[in-house]
VMD Tcl script that draws the C-alpha trace (Angstrom):
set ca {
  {1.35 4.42 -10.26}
  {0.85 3.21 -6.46}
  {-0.95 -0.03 -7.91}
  {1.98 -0.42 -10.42}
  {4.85 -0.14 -7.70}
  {2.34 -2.85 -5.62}
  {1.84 -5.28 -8.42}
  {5.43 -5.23 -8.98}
  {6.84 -5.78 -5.73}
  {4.20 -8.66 -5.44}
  {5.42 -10.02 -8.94}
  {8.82 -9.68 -7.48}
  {8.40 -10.60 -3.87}
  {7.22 -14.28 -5.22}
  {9.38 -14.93 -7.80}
  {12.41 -14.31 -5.23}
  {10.42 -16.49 -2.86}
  {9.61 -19.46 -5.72}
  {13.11 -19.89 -7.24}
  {14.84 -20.40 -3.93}
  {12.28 -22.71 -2.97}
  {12.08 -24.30 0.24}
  {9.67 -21.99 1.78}
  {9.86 -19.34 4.47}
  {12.93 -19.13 6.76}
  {13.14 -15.74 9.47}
  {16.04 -14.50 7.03}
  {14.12 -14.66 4.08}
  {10.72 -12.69 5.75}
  {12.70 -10.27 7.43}
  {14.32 -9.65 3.98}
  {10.93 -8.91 2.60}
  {9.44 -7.15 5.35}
  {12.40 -4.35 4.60}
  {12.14 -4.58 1.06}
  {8.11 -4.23 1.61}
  {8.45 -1.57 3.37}
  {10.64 0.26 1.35}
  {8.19 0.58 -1.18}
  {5.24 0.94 0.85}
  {6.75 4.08 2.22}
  {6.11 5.59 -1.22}
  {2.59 4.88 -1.05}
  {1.49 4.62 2.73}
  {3.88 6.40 4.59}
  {2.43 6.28 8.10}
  {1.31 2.49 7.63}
  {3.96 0.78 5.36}
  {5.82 -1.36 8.57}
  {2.11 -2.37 9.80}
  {1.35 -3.33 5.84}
  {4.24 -5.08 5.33}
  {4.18 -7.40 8.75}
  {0.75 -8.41 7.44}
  {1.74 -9.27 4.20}
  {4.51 -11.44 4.95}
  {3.18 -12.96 8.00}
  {0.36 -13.74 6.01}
  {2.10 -14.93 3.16}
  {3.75 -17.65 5.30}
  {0.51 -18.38 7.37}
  {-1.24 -19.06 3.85}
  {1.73 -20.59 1.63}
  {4.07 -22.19 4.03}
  {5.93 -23.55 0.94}
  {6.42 -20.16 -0.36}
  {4.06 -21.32 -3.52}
  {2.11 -18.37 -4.29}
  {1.36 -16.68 -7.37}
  {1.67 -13.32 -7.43}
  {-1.46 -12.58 -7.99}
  {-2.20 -14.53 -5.14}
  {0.29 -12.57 -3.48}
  {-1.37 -8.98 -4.55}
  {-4.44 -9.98 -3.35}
  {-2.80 -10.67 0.14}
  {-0.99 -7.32 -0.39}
  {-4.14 -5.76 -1.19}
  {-5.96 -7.37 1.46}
  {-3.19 -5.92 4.38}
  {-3.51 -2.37 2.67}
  {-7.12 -1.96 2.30}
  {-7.32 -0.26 5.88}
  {-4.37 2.51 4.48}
  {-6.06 2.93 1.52}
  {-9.45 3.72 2.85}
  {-7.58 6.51 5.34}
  {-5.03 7.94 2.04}
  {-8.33 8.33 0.38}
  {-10.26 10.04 3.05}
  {-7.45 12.31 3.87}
  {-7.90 12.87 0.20}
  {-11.55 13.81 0.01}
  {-10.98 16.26 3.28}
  {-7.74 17.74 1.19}
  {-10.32 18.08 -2.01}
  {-13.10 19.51 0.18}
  {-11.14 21.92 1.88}
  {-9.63 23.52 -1.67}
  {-13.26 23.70 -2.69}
  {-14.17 25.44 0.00}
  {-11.46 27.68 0.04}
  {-12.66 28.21 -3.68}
  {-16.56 28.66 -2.64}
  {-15.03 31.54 -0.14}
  {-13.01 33.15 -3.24}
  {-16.23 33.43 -4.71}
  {-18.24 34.77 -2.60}
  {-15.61 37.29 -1.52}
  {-15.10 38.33 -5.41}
  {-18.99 38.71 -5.78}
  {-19.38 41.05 -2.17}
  {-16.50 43.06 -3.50}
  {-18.01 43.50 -7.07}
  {-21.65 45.07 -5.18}
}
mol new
graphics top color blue
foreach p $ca { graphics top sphere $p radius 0.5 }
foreach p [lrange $ca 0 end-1] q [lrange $ca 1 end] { graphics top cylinder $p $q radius 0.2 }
display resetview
């Protein structure tokens, strides 16, 4: 689902960006810095504003014309998220490590009380 919501805000971001042509104004990368982070929110709470000023500053560092594709675009998105991801999914090993230990605990409190 997150990589869905990504691709298509990528999909969406440059198709905006391509059909008005002209390349990047500060109107237009404001606009998509709040529509960015909009939807990063879903996914990376904590890190969607840092996400989406590297995206778009990046976008119109590398395509100054506003001529990307988007999967040139994802992989700029991708690029500016990989640092959130790698935190969401250590927060979600800890998260998964600490419900199996709770379990292990469970355990060995259900096999003390049945001695």
């Amino acid at each position: 689902m997150k990589k869905q919501i990504a691709m298509f805000f990528a999909a969406a971001a440059t198709l905006a960006l391509t059909s008005c042509g002209g390349g990047w104004n500060e109107e237009n990368k404001t606009s998509m810095k709040e529509t960015c982070t909009s939807l990063q929110e879903i996914i990376y709470p904590d890190d969607a504003k840092a996400i989406c000023d590297c995206y778009v500053d990046k976008l119109a560092t590398t395509y100054p014309d506003a001529d990307m594709t988007p999967d040139q675009s994802m992989a700029v998105l991708d690029e500016c998220s990989a640092d959130a991801k790698k935190k969401a999914e250590a927060e979600s090993e800890r998260k998964m490590q600490e419900m199996l230990d709770g379990l292990d605990a469970s355990m060995d409190s259900l096999e003390n009380a049945a001695q």
